[in-house]
N, C-alpha and C positions, 0 to 999 in steps of 0.2 A: 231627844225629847219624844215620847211616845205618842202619836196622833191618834185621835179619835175618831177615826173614821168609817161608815159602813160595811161591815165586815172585815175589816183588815185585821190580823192575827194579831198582833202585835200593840191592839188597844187594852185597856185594862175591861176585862172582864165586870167589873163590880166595885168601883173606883167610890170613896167614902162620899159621902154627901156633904157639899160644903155650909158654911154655918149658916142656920135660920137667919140671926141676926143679921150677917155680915147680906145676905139673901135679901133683906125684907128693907136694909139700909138702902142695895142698890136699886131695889123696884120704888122707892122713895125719888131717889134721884134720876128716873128713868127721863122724865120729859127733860129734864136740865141739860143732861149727859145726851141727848141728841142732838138740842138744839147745838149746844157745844162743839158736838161731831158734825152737823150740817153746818154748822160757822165756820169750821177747817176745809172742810171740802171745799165748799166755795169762796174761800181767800186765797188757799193753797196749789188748786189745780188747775191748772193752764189748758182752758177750753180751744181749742182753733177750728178754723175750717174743717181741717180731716176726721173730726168726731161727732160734724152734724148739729143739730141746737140743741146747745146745754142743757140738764133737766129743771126745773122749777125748785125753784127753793124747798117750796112746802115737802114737794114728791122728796126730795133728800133726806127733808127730816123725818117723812114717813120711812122711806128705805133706813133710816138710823134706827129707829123705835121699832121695825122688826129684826130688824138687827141686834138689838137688848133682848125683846121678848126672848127670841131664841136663845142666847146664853142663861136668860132665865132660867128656861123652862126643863132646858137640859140640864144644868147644876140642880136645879131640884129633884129630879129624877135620877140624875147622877145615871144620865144614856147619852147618844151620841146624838145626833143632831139625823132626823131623816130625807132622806132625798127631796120628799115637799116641800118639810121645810127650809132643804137647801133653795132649793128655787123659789121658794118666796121671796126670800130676804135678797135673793140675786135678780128678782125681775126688775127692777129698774135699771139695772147692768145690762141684764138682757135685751132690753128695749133698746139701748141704747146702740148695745153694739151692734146691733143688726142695722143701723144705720150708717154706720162708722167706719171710716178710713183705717184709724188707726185705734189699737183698743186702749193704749197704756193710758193714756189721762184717767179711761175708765177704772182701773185694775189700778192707779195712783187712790182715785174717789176710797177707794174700799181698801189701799193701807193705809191712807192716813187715818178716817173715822177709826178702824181698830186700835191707832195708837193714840187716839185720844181717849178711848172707850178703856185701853188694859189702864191709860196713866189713871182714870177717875178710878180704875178697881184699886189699881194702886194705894189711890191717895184714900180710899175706904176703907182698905186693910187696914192701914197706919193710926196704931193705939188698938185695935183690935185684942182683944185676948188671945183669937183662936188662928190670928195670921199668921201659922207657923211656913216654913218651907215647904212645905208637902203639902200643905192645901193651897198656896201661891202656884205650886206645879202643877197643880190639879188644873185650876181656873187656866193657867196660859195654855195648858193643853184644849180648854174648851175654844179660848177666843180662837187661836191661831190654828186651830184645825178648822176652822168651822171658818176662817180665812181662804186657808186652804184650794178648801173646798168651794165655795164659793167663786171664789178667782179661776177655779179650773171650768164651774157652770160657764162664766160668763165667754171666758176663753173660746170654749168650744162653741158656743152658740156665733160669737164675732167670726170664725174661723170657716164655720158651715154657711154663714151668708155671704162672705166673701167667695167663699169658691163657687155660689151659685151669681152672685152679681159677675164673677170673672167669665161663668160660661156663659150667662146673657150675654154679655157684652161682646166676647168671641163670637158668639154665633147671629147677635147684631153686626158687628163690623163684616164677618164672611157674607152676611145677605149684601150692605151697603158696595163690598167690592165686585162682588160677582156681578150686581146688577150693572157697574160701572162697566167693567167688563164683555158682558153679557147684552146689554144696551135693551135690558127687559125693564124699562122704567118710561115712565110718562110725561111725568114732570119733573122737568131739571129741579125747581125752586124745592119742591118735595124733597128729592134727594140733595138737596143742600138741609135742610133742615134736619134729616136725621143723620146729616155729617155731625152737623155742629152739636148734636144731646149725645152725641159719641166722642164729642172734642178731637172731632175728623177733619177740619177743614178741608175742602176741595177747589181746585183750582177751576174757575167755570172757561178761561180761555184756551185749556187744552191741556193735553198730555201725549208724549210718547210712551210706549207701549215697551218692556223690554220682559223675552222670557231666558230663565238661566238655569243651566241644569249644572251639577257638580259632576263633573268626567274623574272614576278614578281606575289608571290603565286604562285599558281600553276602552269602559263601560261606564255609562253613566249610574251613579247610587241611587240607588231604589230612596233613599231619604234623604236624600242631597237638599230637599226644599226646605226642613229645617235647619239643616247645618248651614245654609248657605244665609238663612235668617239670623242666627246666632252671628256669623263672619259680617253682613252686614251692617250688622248694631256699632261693629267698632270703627264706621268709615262716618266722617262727616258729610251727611248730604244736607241739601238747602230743606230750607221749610216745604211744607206741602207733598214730597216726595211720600207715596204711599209703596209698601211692601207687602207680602199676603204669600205664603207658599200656597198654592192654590190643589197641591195635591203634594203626597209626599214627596214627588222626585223633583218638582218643579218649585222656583220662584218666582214669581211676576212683580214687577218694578212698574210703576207709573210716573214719571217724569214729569213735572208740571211745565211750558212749553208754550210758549207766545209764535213758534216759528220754526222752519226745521232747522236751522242753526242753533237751536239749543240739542240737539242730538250729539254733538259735541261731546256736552257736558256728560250726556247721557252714557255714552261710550266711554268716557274717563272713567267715571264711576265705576262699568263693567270690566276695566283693567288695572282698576283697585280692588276690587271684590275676589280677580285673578292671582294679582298680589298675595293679597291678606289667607288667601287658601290654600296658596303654594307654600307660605310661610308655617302656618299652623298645623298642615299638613305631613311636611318634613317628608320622611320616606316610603308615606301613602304615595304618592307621585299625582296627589290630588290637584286637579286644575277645574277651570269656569270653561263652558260653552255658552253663549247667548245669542237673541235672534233679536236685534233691534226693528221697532215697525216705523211706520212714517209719521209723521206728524198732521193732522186731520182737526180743525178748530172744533171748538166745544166739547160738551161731554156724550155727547151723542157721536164723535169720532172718535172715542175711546177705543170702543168694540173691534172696529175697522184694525186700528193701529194694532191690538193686539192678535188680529187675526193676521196680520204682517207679519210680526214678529212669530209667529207659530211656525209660519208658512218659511221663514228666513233660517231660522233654529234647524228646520226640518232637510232644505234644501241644502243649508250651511256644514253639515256634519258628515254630508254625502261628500259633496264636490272638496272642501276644504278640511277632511277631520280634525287638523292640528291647530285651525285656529282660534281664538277666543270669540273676537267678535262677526257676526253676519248680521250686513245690514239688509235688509230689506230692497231696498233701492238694488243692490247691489246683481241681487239673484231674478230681477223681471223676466230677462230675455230668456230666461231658463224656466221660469215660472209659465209665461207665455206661451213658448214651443211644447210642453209635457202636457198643455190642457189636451191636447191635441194630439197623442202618444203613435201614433200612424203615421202625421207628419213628421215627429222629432226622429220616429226610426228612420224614417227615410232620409232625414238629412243624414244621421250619424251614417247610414250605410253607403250617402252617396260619398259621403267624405273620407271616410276610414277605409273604402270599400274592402280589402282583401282583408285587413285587419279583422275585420267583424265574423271570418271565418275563422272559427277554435282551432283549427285542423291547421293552421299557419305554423311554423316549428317559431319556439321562442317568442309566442305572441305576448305576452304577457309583459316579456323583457322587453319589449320593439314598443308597447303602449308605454310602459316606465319611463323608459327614456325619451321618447316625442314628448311627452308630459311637462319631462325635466328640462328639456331641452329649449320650448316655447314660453316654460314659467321663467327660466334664468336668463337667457337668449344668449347664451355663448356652449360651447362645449366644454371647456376648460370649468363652467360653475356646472355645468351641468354634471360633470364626472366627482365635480365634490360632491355636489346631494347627493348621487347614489352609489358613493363610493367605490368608482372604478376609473381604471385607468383611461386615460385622454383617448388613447388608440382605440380604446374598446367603443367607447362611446361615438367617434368616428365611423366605425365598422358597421354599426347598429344605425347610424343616422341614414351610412349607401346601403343599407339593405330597406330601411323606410322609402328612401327617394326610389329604388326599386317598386315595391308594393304598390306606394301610391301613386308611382309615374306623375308625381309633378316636383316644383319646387316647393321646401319649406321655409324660405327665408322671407317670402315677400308679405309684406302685411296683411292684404286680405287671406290669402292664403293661411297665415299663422293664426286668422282671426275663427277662419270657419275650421280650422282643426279643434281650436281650443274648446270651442263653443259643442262643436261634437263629441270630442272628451268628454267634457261636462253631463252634456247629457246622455253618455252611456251610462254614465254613472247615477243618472235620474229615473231611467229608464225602468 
């Protein structure tokens, strides 16, 4: 069926003019024939919440009766309908969807009215003289393009207010977490109030802080903070749990959190998020790093907890690279000694002593294995993580006991080696 639409090729150029009579019948029956059409609309369409408050009766029956006017006006002229007056007849659509969730009840308003509007042309023709097939195809070409076309105004207009309601809202929620975050806010009660016009609820008893980067090889993904949004979505967390990639590479978790014994829960979560990316992954060899922070009351210890977890993430990738979770707690005495970078060298050199000179043959292999050796505490596991034989790793333990002229097996002793490890690698 050939549409009538502004400029499209394919409309008829000069299409007959349909009959005076059958014309002068339907502008008779024009008020009847809307109220008709505005008595369908509003028995037939199912208003709800997602489309805002329904229009007013009268306003329908007006949107019907410019809706007439216009197949008037066009079958007398026997021309297409113009963009005016497409958007006339589509402004109460329009109004609407710009308020609306959802457009279809709107875009339902405007098939039903046309198929009560073609039945009344219908039942007008019928006994007609001049109702033959060709002027019946003329007229559905006029309603149903001029449907169309209307349905495509109102479309686009719902479409452009939604993507701009979706960026307020985006760029609402990034102010309300950043400040969370960020601890640049005044009033807690404030920032409860523009949770809730964002249907944000916010826990006022506290939160832990968790930040998570996507590791893949060796390197963390420069956009890992989205992917790791999407991998998120499909884990069950409790209510209140807020999420927010807060730059591309990054994800920040807020934990809602009566105590640090919900940190637990919090950890779980970050070895299902490990899960769920190892899965989805496949032969990316994609895995989760994360810094859990402490737990700090109120929301004014948000900031704190997340500067935890920065600081935990940051430490954690150094000293531990293989593994998922760093808590906070975990990394203090490390954190502690490097404020201080003068001090921490002088322990690592009082304790490694000859080691911390490059010019040592095999240094590199003699740090490996002290490593291996204090993380596992036997030889026999030690030669499995680095894959050498027992003897070797023996040979390598009396050439340390050499170096550092004491014993390695006594606990303080294993205690300030490790601790200086550590902070070589902070250093």
């Amino acid at each position: 069926m050939a549409r009538l639409a502004p400029g499209s090729k394919t409309a008829p150029k000069s299409p007959s003019n349909l009959p005076a009579g059958l014309l002068a019948e339907l502008g008779r029956r024009r008020a009847g024939m809307a109220r008709h059409m505005a008595r369908a609309v509003v028995s037939l369409v199912r208003w709800d919440d997602s489309t805002g408050v329904p229009p007013q009766r009268e306003a329908i029956v007006r949107a019907c009766e410019a809706g007439l006017d216009l197949f008037l006006a066009t079958a007398r002229e026997a021309r297409p309908a113009t963009n005016e007056e497409l958007r006339r007849v589509a402004q109460l659509g329009i109004l609407q969807a710009r308020s609306s969730q959802s457009v279809e009840p709107i875009l339902a308003a405007y098939r039903i009215a046309a198929r009560v509007a073609w039945e009344e042309i219908l039942r007008a023709w019928r006994g007609h003289p001049d109702g033959t097939p060709e002027a019946i195809m003329i007229t559905a070409n006029y309603v149903f393009a001029a449907l169309d076309q209307v349905a495509a105004e109102v479309t686009k207009t719902y479409l452009h207010a939604r993507e701009q309601h979706m960026q307020r809202g985006t760029r609402a929620h990034d102010r309300l977490f950043h400040s969370l975050i960020s601890d640049n806010f005044d009033s807690e009660l404030e920032l409860q109030k523009q949770a809730l016009a964002l249907n944000t609820p916010i826990t006022a008893t506290g939160y832990i802080a968790l930040v998570c980067k996507l590791v893949i090889g060796n390197r963390e993904s420069e956009r890992g903070g989205q992917s790791l949004v999407e991998v998120a979505a499909s884990i069950d967390v409790p209510r209140g749990v807020l999420m927010h990639p807060t730059d591309p590479s990054t994800l920040v978790v807020l934990w809602p959190a009566e105590s640090m014994t919900d940190g637990d829960a919090a950890r779980q979560f970050v070895i299902q998020l490990q899960e769920e990316a190892v899965q989805r992954s496949r032969t990316a060899r994609a895995r989760v790093r994360a810094g859990v922070g402490g737990y700090h009351s109120g929301l004014h210890g948000i900031s704190r907890s997340f500067l935890e977890a920065q600081q935990a993430i940051d430490a954690g990738r150094k000293l531990r690279p293989d593994a998922v979770v760093h808590g906070h707690d975990e990394v203090i005495p490390h954190l502690v000694l490097t404020q201080n970078p003068q001090l921490a060298q002088r322990f690592v050199s009082h304790n490694l002593g000859r080691l911390t000179n490059p010019k040592v043959r095999n240094r590199e292999q003699l740090l490996d294995t002290l490593e291996a050796y204090l993380v596992t505490g036997s030889v026999k596991e030690a030669a499995s993580t680095l894959h050498l034989h027992r003897h070797t790793v023996l040979y390598r333990l009396e050439k340390l006991r050499e170096l550092l002229g004491g014993d390695l097996d006594s606990p303080p002793a294993r205690l300030r080696l490790q601790l200086a490890l550590d902070l070589r690698k902070l250093l």
